[in-house]
C-alpha positions in Angstrom: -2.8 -28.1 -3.2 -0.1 -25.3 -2.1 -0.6 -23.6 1.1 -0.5 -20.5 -0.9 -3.7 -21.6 -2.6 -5.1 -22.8 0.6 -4.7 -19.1 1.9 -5.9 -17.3 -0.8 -8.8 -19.8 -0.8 -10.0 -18.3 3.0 -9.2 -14.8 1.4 -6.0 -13.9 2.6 -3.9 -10.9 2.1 -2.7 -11.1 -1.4 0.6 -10.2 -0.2 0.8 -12.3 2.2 -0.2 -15.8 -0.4 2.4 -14.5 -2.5 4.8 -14.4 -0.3 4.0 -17.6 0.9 3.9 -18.9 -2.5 7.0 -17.3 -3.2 8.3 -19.4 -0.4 7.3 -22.6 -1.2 8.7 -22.2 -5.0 12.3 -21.5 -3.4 12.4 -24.0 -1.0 12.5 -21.2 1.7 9.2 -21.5 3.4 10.5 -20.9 6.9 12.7 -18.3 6.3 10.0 -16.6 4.1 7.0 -17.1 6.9 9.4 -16.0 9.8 10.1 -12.1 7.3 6.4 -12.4 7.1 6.0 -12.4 10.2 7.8 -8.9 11.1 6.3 -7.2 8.5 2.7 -8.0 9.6 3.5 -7.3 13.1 5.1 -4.1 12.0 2.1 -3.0 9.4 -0.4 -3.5 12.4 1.8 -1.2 14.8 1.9 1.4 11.6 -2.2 0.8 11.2 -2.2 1.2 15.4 -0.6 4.6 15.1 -2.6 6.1 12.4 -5.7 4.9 14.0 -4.9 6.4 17.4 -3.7 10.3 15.7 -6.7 9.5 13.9 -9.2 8.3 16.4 -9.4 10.7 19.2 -9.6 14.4 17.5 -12.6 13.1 14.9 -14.1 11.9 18.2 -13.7 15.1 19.9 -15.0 17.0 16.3 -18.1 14.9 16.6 -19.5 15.8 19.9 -18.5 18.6 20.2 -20.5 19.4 16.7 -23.6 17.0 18.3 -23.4 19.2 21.0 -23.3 23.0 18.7 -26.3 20.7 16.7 -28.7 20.3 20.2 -27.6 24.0 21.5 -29.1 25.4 18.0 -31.9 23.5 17.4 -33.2 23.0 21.0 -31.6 25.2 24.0 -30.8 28.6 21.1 -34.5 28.5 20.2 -36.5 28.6 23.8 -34.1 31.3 25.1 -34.1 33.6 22.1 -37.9 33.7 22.1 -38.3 35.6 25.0 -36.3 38.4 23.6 -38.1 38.1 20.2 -41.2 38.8 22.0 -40.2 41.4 24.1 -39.8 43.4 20.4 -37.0 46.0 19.8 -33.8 45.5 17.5 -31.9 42.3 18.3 -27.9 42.3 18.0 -26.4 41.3 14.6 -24.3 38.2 16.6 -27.7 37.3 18.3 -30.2 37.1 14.6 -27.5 35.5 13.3 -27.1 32.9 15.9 -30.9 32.5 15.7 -31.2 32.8 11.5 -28.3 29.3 11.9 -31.0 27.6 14.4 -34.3 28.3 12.1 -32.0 27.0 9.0 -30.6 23.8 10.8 -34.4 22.8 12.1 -35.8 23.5 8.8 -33.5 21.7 7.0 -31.3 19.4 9.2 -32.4 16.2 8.6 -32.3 17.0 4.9 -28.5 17.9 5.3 -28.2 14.4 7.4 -29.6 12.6 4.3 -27.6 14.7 1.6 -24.2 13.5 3.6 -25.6 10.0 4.0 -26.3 9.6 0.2 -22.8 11.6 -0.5 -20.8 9.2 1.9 -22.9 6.1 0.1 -22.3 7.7 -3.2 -18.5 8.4 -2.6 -18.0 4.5 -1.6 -19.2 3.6 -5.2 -17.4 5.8 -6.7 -14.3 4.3 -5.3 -15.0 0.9 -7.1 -13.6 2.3 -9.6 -10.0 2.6 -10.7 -10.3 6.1 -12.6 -11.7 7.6 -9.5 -9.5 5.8 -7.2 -7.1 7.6 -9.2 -8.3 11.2 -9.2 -8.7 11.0 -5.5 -4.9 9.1 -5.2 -3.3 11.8 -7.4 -5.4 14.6 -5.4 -3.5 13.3 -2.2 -0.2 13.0 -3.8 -0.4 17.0 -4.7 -1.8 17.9 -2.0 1.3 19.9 -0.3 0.0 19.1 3.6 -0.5 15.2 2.3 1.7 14.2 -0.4 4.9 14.0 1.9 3.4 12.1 4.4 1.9 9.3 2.2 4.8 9.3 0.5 7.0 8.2 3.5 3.9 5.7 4.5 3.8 4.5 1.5 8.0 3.8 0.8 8.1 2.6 4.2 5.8 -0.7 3.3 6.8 -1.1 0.3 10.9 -1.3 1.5 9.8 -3.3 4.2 8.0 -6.1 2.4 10.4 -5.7 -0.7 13.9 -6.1 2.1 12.4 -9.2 4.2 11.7 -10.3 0.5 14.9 -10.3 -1.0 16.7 -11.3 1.9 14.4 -14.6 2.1 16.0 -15.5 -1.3 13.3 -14.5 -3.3 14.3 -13.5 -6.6 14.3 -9.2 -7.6 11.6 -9.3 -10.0 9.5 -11.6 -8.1 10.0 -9.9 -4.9 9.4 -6.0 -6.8 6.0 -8.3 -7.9 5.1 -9.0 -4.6 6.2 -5.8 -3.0 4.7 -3.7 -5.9 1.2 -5.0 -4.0 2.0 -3.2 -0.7 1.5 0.5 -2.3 -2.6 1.5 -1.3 -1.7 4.5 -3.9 -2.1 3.8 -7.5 0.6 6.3 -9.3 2.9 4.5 -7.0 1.8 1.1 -8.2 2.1 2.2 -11.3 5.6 3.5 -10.4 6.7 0.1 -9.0 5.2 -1.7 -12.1 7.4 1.0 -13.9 10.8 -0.1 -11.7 10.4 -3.8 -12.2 10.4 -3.5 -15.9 13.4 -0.9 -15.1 15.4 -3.7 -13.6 14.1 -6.4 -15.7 16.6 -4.1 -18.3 18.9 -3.6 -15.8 18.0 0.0 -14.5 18.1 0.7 -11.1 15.1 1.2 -8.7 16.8 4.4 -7.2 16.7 6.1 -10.9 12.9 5.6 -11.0 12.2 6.6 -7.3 14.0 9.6 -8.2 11.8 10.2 -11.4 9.0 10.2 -9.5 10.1 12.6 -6.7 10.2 10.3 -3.6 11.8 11.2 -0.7 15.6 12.2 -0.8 16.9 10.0 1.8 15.2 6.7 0.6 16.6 7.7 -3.0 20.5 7.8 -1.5 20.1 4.4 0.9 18.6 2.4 -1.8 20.9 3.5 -4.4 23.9 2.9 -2.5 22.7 -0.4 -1.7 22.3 -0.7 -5.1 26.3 -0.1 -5.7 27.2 -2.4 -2.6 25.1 -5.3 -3.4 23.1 -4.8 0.2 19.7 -3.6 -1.2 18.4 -5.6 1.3 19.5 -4.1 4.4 19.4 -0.4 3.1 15.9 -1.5 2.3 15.0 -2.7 6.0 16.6 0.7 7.5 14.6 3.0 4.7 11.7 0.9 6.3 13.0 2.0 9.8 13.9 5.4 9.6 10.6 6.4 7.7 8.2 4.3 10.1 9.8 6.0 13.2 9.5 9.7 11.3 6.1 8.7 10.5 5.3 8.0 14.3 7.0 11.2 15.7 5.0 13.0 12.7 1.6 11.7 13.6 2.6 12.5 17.1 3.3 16.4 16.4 -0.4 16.2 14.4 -2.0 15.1 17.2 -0.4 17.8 19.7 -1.8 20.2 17.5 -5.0 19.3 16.0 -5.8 18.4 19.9 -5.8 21.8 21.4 -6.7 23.4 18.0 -9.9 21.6 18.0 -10.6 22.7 21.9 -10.2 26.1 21.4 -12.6 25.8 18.1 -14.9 24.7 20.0 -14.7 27.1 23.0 -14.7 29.7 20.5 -18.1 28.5 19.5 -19.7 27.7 22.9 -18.5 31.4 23.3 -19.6 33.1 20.7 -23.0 31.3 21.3 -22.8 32.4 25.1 -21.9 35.8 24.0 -25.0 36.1 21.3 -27.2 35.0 23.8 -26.1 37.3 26.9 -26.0 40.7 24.8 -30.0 41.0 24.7 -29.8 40.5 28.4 -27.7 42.9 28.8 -29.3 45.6 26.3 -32.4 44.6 28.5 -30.8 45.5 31.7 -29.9 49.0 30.2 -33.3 49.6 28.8 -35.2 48.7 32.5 -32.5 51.1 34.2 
């Protein structure tokens, strides 16, 4: 059999045994495998990146909320008891402190369960297509979101589609085998929409424009659309986007960083604060 079938057979990437197979149908395999190549090596530095914005502020968001979780339910209760037992009016910041700590030990592991059974839930739900699509075009109007996935999204798709068509692969089997790359379905959709476009001889930068993609990858792709190098313009779309996308992610995480440490202080202090006011109203009523 083909060595595409061979690799879908051990459950390769689909786009890689098309490309592959794409290859072997043009008499191109080298050329093809070497493109390949560069565009894996590229999609794991793009996965890298948004792993590592990703990675280090939700582990700073969970201990820092395993360590609110064992101040309230453990430390908050043994030191508020003495003052409840001492009797008198406690301050509004302290009851409430100590109203959050009877709630999350009556009902904590019941919360734990209700997010286990929503996470489960959730991952079902995402078998299926219509609510892959609510949650896809949720991201894609999302004003924060919809920019960024946009340009993550453009920037794989150009890249597979430019090492594509300048392996020889032919346009509609290469917008076929690109149209794979998008993780979003509107945009696959969008890309199914383009190669029937061209198969009646549109052009791919009238569709991208339709569907409100980024300005700049609209302009490079149509004019190499009019030059007859779609290819390049293709591979430096793919270039310019994945090195905004990596100055981007870098900006997120010099924000969300310090953002999430002063969240936190604010609780520890708050917390602090709530428990320190009886011991001062304390000190005022012994003087």
């Amino acid at each position: 059999s083909s060595l595409a079938a061979a690799l879908r057979c051990i459950g390769m990437d689909d786009v890689v045994c098309n490309m592959v197979e794409a290859g072997e149908e043009t008499g191109q395999l080298e050329a093809v495998a070497s493109r390949l190549s560069d565009l894996l090596e590229k999609r794991q530095q793009m996965s890298q990146d948004l792993l590592s914005a990703i990675l280090y502020p939700t582990i700073i968001l969970f201990f820092g909320l395993l360590v609110m979780s064992i101040l309230l339910t453990w430390v908050v209760p043994q030191i508020v008891s003495v003052f409840q037992h001492s009797g008198g009016q406690l301050p509004m910041l302290t009851q409430v402190v100590i109203d959050i700590s009877d709630f999350l030990r009556a009902y904590g592991l019941s919360l734990l369960l209700a997010l286990a059974g929503s996470l489960f839930l959730f991952s079902l739900a995402m078998r299926s297509d219509a609510f892959r699509l609510k949650r896809d075009q949720l991201i894609l109007h999302t004003p924060a979101l919809a920019n960024l996935f946009k340009k993550i999204e453009i920037a794989r798709f150009a890249r597979t589609l430019g090492m594509l068509l300048s392996g020889g692969v032919s346009t509609l089997a290469a917008m076929l085998i690109a149209n794979q790359s998008f993780m979003l379905m509107p945009l696959r959709d969008m890309g199914q929409a383009a190669r029937e476009s061209l198969r009646e001889g549109g052009n791919l930068s009238d569709i991208l424009r339709q569907h409100q993609m980024p300005h700049l990858a609209i302009q490079l792709i149509a004019v190499g659309e009019q030059s007859g190098q779609l290819d390049q313009m293709l591979l430096r779309v793919a270039n310019q986007y994945e090195q905004e996308i990596a100055r981007n992610l870098k900006r997120i995480l010099t924000i969300v960083e310090p953002a999430l440490m002063l969240i936190m202080a604010i609780m520890v202090g708050l917390m602090a604060v709530a428990i320190l006011l009886p011991i001062v109203e304390m000190n005022s009523l012994v003087r």
